[in-house]
C-alpha positions as CSV (number, residue, x, y, z in Angstrom):
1,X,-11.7,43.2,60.2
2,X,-12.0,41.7,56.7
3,X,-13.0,43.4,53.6
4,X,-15.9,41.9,52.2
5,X,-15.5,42.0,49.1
6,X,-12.0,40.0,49.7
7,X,-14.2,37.4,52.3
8,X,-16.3,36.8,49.3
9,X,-13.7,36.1,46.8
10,X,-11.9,33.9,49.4
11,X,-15.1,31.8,50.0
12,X,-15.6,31.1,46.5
13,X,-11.9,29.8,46.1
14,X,-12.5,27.6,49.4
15,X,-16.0,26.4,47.5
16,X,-14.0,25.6,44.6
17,X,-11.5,23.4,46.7
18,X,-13.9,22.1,48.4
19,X,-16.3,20.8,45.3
20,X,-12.5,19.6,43.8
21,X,-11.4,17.3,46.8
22,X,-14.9,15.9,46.9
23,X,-14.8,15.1,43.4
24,X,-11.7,13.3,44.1
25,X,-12.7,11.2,46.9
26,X,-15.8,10.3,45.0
27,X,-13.7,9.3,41.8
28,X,-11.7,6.8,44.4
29,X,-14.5,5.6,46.0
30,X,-16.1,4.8,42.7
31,X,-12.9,2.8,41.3
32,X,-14.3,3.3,37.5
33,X,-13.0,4.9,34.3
34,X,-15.6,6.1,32.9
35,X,-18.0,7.4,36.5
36,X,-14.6,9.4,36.8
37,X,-14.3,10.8,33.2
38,X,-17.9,12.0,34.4
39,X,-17.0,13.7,37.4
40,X,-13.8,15.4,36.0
41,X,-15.9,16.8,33.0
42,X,-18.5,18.1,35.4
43,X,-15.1,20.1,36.9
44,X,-14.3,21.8,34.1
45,X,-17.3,23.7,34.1
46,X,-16.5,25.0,38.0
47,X,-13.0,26.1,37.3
48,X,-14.5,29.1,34.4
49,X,-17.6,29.6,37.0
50,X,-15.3,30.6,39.9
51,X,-12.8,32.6,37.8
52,X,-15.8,34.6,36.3
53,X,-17.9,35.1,39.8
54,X,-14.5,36.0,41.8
55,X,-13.0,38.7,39.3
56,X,-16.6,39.9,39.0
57,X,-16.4,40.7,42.3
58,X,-13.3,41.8,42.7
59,X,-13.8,44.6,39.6
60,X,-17.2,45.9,41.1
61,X,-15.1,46.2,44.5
62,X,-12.4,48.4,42.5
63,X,-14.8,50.0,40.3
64,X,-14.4,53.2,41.9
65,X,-10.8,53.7,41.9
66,X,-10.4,52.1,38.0
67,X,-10.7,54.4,35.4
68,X,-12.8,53.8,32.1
69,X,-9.6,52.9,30.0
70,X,-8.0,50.8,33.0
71,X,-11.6,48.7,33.5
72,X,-11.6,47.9,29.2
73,X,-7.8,47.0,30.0
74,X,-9.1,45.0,32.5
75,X,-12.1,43.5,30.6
76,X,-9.9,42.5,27.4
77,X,-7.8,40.5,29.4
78,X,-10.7,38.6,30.9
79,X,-12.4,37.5,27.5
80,X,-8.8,36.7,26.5
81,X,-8.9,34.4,29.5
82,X,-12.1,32.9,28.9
83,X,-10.9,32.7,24.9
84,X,-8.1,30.7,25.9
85,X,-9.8,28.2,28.3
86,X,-13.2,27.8,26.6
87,X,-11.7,27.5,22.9
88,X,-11.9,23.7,21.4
């Protein structure tokens, strides 16, 4: 049987895909520059979204069995993350 905390995290990453390859069929059925320079902006906001949501789950599934100092660890890294991708 599957966790559901892992079934969760999965179905976001299979979401993801699934929003990514649509974006790309639309960008070829389109054919234009600048309808795809559209689209692929519109992506770079789901890419954040869906690391956010699935290592939010993920930590409130290990909450119990982090300890205070391991979860700040854990929480430094992820605004280093979001740092490094949302920074102009």
């Amino acid at each position: 049987m599957l966790n559901k905390i892992v079934l969760s995290m999965a179905s976001l990453r299979l979401m993801s895909g699934t929003i990514e390859i649509c974006a790309a069929l639309l960008m070829l059925k389109l054919n234009q520059i600048d309808k795809s320079l559209i689209i692929n902006s519109s992506l770079a906001f789901v890419g954040p979204v869906v690391l956010l949501a699935t290592t939010t789950i993920g930590l409130v599934g290990m909450a119990d069995k982090l300890s205070p100092a391991k979860f700040t660890w854990v929480a430094i890294g992820i605004i280093c993350l979001m740092v490094g991708i949302l920074k102009k």
